[in-house]
ZATORZA-708511 format. One record per residue (C-alpha): residue number from 1; residue in three letters; x, y, z. Coordinates in Angstrom, 2 decimals, padded with zeros to 5 digits. Example, Ala and Ser with C-alpha at 12.3 -4.5 7.8 and 13.67 -1.06 7.14 Angstrom:
! ZATORZA-708511
marvex | drenmar | x | y | z
1 | ALA | 012.30 | -004.50 | 007.80
2 | SER | 013.67 | -001.06 | 007.14
//
This chain:
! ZATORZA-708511
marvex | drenmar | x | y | z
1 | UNK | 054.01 | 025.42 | 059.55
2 | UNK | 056.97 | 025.33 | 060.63
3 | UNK | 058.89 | 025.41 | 064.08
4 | UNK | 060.39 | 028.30 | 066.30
5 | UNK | 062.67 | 028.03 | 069.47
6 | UNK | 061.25 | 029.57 | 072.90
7 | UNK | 062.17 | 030.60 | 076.01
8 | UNK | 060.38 | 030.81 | 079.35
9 | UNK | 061.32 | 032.68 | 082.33
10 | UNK | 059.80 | 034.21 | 085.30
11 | UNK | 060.45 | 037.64 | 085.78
12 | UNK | 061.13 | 040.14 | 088.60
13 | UNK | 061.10 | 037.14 | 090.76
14 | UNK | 063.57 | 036.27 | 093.58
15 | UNK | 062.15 | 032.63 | 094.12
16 | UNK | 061.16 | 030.38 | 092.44
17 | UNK | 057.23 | 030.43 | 091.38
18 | UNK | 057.37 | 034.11 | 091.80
19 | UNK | 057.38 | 037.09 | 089.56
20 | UNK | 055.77 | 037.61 | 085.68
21 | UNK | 055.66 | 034.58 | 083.81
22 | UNK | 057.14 | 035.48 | 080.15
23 | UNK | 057.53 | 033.33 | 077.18
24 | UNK | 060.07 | 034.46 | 074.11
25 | UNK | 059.66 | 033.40 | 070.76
26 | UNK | 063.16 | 033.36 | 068.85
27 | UNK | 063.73 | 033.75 | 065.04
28 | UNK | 060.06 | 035.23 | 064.29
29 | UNK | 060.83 | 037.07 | 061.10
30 | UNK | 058.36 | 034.58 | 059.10
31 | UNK | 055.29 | 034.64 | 061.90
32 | UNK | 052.75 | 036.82 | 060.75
33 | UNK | 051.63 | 039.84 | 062.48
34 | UNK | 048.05 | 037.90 | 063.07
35 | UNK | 049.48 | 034.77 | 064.27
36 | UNK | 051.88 | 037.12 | 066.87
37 | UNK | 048.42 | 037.97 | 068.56
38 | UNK | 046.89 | 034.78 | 068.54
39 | UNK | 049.24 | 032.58 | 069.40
40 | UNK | 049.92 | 035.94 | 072.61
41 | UNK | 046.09 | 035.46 | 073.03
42 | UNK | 046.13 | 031.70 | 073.64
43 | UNK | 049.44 | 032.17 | 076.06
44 | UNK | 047.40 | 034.66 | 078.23
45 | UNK | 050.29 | 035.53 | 079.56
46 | UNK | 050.20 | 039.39 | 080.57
47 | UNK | 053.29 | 040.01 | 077.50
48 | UNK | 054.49 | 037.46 | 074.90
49 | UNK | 057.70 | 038.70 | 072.74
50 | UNK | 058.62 | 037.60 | 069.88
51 | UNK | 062.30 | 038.63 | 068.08
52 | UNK | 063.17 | 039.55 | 064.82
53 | UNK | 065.60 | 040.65 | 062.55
54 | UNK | 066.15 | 044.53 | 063.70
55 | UNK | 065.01 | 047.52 | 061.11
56 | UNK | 066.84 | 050.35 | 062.29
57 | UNK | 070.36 | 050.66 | 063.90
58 | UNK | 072.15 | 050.48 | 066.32
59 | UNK | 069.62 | 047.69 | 067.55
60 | UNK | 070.72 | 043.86 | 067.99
61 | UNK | 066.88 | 042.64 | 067.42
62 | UNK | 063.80 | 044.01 | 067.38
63 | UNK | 061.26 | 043.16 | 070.03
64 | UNK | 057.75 | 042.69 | 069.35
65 | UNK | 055.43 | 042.79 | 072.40
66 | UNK | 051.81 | 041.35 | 072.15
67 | UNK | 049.56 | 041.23 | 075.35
68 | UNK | 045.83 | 039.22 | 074.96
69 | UNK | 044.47 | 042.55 | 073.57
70 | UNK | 047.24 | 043.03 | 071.04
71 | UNK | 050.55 | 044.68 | 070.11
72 | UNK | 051.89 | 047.45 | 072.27
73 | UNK | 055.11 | 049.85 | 071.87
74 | UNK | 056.71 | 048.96 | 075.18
75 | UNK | 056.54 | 046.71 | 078.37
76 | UNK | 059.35 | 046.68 | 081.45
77 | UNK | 059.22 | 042.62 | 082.29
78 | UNK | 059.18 | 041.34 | 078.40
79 | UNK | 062.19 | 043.97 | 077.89
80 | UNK | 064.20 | 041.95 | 080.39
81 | UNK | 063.36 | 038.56 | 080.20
82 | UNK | 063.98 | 038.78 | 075.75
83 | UNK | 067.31 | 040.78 | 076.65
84 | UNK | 068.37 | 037.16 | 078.51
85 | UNK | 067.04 | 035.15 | 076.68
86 | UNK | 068.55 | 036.56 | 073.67
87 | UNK | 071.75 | 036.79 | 075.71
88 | UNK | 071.37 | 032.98 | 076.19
89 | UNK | 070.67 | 031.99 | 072.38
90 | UNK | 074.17 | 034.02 | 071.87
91 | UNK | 075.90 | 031.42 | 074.26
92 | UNK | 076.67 | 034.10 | 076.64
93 | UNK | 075.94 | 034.87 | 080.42
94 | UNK | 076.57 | 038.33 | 080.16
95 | UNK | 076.04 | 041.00 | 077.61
96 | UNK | 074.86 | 044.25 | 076.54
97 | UNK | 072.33 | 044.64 | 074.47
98 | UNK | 069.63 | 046.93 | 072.71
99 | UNK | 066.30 | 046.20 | 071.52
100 | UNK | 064.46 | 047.96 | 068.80
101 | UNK | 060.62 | 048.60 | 069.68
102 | UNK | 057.44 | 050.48 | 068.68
103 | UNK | 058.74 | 053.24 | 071.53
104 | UNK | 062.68 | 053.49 | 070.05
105 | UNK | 065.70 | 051.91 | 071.33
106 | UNK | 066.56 | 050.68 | 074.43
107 | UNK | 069.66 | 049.27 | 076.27
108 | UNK | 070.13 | 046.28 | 078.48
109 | UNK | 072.32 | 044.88 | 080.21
110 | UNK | 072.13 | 041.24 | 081.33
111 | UNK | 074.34 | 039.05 | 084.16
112 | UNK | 073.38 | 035.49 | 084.46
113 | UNK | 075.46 | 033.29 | 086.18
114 | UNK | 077.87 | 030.73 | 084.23
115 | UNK | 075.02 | 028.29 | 083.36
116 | UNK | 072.54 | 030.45 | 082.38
117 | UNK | 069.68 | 029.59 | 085.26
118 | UNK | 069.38 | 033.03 | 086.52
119 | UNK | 070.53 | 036.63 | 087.24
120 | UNK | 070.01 | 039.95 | 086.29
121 | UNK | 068.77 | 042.52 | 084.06
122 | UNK | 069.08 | 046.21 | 083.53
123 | UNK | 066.41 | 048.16 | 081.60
124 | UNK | 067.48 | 051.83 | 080.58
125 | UNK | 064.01 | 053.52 | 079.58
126 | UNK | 063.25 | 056.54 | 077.46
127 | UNK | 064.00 | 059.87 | 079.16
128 | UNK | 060.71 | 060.49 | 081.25
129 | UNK | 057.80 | 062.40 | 080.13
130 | UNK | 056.07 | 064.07 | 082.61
131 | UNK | 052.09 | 064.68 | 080.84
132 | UNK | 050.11 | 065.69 | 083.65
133 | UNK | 048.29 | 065.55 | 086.87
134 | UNK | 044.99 | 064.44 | 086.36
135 | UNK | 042.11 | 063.76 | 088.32
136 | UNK | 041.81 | 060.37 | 089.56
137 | UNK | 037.89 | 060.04 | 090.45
138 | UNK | 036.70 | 058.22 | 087.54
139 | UNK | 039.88 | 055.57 | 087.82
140 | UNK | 038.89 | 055.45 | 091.50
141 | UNK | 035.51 | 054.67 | 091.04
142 | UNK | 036.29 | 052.04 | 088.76
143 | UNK | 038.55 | 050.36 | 090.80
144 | UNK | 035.59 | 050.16 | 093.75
145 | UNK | 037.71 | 052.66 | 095.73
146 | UNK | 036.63 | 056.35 | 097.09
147 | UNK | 037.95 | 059.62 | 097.10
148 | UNK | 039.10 | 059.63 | 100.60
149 | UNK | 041.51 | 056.22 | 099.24
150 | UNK | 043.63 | 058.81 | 097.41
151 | UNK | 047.20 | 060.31 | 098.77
152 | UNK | 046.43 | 063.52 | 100.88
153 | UNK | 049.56 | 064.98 | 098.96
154 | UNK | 050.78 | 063.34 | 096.22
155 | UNK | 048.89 | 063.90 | 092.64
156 | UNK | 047.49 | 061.06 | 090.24
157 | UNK | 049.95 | 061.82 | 087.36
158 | UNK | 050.58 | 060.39 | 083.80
159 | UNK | 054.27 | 059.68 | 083.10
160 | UNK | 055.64 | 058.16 | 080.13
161 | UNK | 059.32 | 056.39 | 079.87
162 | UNK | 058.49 | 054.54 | 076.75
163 | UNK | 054.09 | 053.59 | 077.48
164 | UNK | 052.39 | 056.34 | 079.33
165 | UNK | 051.26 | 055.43 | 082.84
166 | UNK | 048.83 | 056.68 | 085.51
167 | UNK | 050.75 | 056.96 | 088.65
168 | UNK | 047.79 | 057.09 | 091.49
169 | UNK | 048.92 | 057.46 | 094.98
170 | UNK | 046.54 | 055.80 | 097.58
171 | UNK | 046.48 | 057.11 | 101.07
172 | UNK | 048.55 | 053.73 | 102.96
173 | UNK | 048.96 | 050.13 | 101.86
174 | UNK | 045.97 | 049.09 | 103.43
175 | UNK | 044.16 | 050.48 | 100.21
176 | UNK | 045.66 | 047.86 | 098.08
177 | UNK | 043.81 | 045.38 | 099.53
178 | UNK | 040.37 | 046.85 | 098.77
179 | UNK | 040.18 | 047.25 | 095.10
180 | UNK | 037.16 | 045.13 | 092.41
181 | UNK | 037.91 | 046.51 | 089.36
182 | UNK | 035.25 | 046.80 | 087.15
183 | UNK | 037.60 | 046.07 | 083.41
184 | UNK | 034.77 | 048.08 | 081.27
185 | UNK | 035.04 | 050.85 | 083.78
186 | UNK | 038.92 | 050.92 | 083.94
187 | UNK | 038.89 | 051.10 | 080.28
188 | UNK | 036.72 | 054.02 | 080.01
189 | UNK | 038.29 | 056.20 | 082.72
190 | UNK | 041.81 | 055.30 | 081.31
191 | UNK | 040.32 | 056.57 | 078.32
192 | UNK | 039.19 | 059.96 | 079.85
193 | UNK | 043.00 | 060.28 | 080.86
194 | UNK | 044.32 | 060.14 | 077.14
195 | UNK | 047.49 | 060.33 | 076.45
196 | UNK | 047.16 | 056.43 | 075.11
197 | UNK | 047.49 | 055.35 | 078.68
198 | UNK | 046.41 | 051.89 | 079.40
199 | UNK | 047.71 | 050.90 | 082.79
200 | UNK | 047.01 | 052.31 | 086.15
201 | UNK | 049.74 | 051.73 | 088.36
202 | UNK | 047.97 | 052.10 | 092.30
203 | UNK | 050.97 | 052.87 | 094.44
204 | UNK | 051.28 | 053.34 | 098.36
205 | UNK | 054.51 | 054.65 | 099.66
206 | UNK | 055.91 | 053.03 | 102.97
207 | UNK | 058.32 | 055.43 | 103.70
208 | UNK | 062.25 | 055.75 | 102.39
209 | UNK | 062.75 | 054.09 | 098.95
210 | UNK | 060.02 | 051.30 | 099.50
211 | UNK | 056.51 | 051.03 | 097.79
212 | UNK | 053.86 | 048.47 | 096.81
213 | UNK | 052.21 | 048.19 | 093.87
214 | UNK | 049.13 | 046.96 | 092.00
215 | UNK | 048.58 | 047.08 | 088.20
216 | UNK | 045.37 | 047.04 | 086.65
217 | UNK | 044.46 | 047.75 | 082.68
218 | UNK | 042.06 | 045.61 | 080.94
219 | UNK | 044.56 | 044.57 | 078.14
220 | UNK | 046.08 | 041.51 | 080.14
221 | UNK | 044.32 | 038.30 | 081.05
222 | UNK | 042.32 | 038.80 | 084.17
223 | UNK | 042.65 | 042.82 | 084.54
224 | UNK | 045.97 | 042.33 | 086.72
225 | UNK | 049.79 | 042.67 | 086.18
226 | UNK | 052.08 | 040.67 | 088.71
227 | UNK | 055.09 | 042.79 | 087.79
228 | UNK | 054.84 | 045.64 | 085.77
229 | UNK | 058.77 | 046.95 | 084.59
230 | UNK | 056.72 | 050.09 | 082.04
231 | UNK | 055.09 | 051.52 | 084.99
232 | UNK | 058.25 | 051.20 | 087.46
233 | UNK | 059.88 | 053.86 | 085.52
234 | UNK | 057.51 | 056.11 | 085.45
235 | UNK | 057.03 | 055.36 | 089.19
236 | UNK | 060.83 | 055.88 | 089.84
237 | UNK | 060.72 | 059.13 | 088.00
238 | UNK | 057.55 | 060.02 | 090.04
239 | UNK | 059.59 | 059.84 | 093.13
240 | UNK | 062.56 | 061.35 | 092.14
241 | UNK | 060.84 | 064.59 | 091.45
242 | UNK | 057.96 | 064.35 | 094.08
243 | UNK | 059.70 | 063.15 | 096.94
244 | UNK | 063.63 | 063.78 | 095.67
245 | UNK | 064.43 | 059.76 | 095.84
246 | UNK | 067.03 | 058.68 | 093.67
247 | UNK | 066.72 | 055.44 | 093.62
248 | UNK | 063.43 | 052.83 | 095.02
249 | UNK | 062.32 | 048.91 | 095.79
250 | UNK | 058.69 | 047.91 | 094.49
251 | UNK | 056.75 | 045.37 | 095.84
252 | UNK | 054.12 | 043.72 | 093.48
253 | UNK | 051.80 | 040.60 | 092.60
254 | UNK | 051.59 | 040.33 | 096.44
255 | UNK | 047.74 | 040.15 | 096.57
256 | UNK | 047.50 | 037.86 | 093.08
257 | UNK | 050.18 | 034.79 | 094.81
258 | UNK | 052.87 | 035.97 | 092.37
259 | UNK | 055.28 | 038.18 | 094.58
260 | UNK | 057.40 | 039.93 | 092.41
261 | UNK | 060.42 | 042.89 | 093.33
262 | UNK | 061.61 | 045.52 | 090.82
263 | UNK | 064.24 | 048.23 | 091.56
264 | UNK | 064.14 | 051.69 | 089.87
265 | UNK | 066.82 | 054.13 | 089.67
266 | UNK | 068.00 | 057.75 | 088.11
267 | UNK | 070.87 | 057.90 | 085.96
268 | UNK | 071.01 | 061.06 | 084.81
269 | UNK | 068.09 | 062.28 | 082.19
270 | UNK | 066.72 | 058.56 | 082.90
271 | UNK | 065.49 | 056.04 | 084.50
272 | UNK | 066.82 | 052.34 | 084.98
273 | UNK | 064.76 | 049.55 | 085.76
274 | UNK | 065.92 | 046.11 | 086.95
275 | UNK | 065.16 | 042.61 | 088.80
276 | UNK | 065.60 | 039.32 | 088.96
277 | UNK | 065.10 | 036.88 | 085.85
278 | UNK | 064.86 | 032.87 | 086.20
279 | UNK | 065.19 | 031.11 | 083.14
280 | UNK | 062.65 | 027.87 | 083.16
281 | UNK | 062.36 | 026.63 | 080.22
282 | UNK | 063.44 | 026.00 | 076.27
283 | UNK | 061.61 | 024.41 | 074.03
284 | UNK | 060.23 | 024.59 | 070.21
285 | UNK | 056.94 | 025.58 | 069.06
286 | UNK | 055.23 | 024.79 | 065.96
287 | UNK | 053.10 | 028.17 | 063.87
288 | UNK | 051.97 | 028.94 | 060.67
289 | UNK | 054.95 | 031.29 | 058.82
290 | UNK | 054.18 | 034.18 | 056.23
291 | UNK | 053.13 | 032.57 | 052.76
292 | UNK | 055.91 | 033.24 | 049.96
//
């Protein structure tokens, strides 16, 4: 056994109590990939990150991301909440920063104010990939929703800017409030999707740059995301090419008590993601490390 510093933080939030609850696990070269997921699974927090010495260049750590079902490439929230706490084990309130993961390398860019409580983070994702419309019955269906819930115009499509994403349009906001996902069913229709996608990110569009949100894929605890930074990109460069916005406000957690705001914008060939971060916590931890 032996111990490990971590770092809590909420998230997308802009109050306290709000956004994605996150914890970061520093110095994890010597923690097992099967202790990773368990110790993720016990959190049941929707991510849990964990950083290491980096493997490839020009990265300054590589960030594993484990959810209750397991290791995945890429998540938005985790991505910002390591980049400041990493910032923060530095000594510094400001910084630059990019993180190896299973989807390639990413840069950040955090701003905290002078002691460290809370600020900023900027997410640059991986050039969008636009995979498809697809038909968004099954998903639908799952979610306890009906054909006549979907956008009159705007086509389910998969995007990926680092995790591929199901963008479904509903027809107004008052759809969000309607859903009882059935996990087994979500899984299965995600499935039917392919492309590896595992979150359906619902969307209604109030007009301008401003949409709500709701998140549902059966790897996190409870079937729900409060604040979902993967699918924001994809969401952002949904917009941009659907409706011409270059830059857009979400509005998520609302209907789980976690209220949580992400901003999306173009920069050239990509996307940026960023939000809020409150820093709530540091402490040690105690796990078994690698044998030898």
């Amino acid at each position: 056994m032996a111990q490990f510093p971590i770092t809590w933080l909420e998230v997308f939030a802009e109050a306290p109590l709000q956004g994605n609850l996150h914890a970061v696990v520093h110095e994890a070269d010597s923690i097992a990939t099967a202790t990773m997921a368990a110790f993720a699974t016990r959190m049941r927090l929707s991510e849990t990150s964990y950083v290491q010495t980096p493997t490839e260049g020009p990265a300054d750590y590589r960030h594993r991301i484990f959810t209750v079902a397991g290791e995945i490439p890429f998540a938005g929230h985790p991505s910002l909440g390591t980049a400041a706490a990493v910032a923060l084990a530095k000594g510094r309130s400001s910084a630059r920063l990019t993180q190896q993961t299973m989807a390639g390398i990413q840069e950040l860019v955090v701003d905290l104010e002078p002691d460290g409580s809370k600020g900023t983070v900027d997410l640059t994702q991986n050039p969008p990939e636009h995979l498809g419309d697809h038909d968004p019955g099954p998903v639908l269906e799952a979610l306890g929703l009906n054909a006549d819930d979907r956008h009159p115009t705007l086509e389910a499509t998969v995007i990926s800017t680092g995790l591929p994403t199901l963008i479904l349009p509903v027809r107004d906001v008052e759809v969000l409030s309607r859903p009882s996902p059935d996990l087994v069913g979500i899984l299965a229709a995600l499935e039917g999707v392919g492309h590896s996608v595992i979150t359906c990110y619902v969307v209604a569009h109030l007009g301008d740059g401003a949409w709500r949100a709701r998140c549902f894929t059966p790897q996190v605890a409870g079937g729900e995301d409060p604040a979902t930074g993967s699918a924001a990109g994809p969401l952002t460069a949904f917009a941009h090419r659907q409706l011409g916005l270059s830059s857009i406000v979400i509005d998520q957690g609302i209907e789980m008590g976690s209220p949580s705001r992400l901003y999306g914008r173009v920069e050239g060939e990509t996307v940026v993601v960023s939000g809020a971060v409150r820093v709530i916590g540091h402490g040690t931890i105690e796990l078994p490390v690698l044998a030898g």
